[in-house]
C-alpha positions in Angstrom: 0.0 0.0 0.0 1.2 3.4 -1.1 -0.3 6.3 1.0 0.9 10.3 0.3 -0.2 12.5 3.1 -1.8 15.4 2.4 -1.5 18.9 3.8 0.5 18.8 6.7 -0.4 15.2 7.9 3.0 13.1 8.5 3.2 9.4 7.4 5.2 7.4 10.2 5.9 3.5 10.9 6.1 3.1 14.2 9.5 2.5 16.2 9.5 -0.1 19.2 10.1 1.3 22.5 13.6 1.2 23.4 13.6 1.8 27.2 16.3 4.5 26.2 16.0 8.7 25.6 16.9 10.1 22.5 20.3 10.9 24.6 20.9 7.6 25.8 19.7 7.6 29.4 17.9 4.8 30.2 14.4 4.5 31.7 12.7 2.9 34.1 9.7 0.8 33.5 7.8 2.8 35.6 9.1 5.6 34.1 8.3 5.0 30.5 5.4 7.5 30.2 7.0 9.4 27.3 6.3 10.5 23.7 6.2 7.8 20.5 9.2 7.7 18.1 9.5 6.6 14.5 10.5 7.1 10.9 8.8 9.3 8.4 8.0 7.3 5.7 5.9 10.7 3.7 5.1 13.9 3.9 2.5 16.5 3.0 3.4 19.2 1.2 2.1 22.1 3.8 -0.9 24.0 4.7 -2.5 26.9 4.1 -2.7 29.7 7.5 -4.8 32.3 7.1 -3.5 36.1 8.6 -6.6 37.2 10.8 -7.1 41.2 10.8 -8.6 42.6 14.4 -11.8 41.8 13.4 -11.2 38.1 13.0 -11.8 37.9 9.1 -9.4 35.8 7.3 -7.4 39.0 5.4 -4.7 36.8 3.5 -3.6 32.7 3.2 -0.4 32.2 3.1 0.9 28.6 1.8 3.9 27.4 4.5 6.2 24.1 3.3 6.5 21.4 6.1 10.2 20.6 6.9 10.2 17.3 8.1 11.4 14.9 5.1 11.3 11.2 5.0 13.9 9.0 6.7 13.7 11.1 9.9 13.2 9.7 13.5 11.4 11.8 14.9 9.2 12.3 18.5 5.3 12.5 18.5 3.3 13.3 20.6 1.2 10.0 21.5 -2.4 11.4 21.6 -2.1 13.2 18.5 -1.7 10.0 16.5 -4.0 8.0 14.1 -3.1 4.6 13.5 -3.6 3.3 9.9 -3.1 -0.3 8.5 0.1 -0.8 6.0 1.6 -4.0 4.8 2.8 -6.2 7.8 3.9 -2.5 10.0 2.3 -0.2 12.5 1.7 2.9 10.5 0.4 6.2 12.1 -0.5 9.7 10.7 0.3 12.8 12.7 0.3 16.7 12.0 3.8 17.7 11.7 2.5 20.7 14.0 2.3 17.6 16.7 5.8 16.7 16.0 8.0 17.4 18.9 11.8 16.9 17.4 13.7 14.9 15.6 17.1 13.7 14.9 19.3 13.2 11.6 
């Protein structure tokens, strides 16, 4: 199955908790209440945001480019995440707003 994203919507397969931090520290079981990690598999290519004037009409959209690109591991924030069904893999779709970091 080949899925795009669309918007700002991230594509991600879903890593296996490692019981480690992104800096190495390991962490208790008890401990382990902590954002999701995984690869980006695909990307959206953005959103529109609209520029609100004082009386709350939408003035002007203005198109902004994600940044995350695929083949990053990246943190997410658990809640935010919608699982979807790929071939034989845990795959979930997030908005990269809901993104917390990420590592090369």
């Amino acid at each position: 199955m080949k899925l795009q994203p669309l918007h700002d919507w991230v594509l991600i397969r879903a890593g296996e908790p490692s019981g480690k931090s992104f800096g190495g520290i390991i962490i208790p079981d008890s401990a382990q209440e902590k954002p999701e990690e995984g690869e980006v598999l695909a990307v959206g290519a953005g959103r529109l945001v609209g520029d609100k004037d004082s009386k709350e009409k939408v003035k002007k959209k203005t198109f902004v480019k994600t940044t995350l690109k695929p083949g990053e591991h990246i943190l997410y924030e658990k809640h935010a995440a919608r699982e979807v069904e790929g071939d034989d893999e845990d795959l979930v779709l997030v908005r990269e707003e809901d993104v917390l970091g990420y590592r090369q």
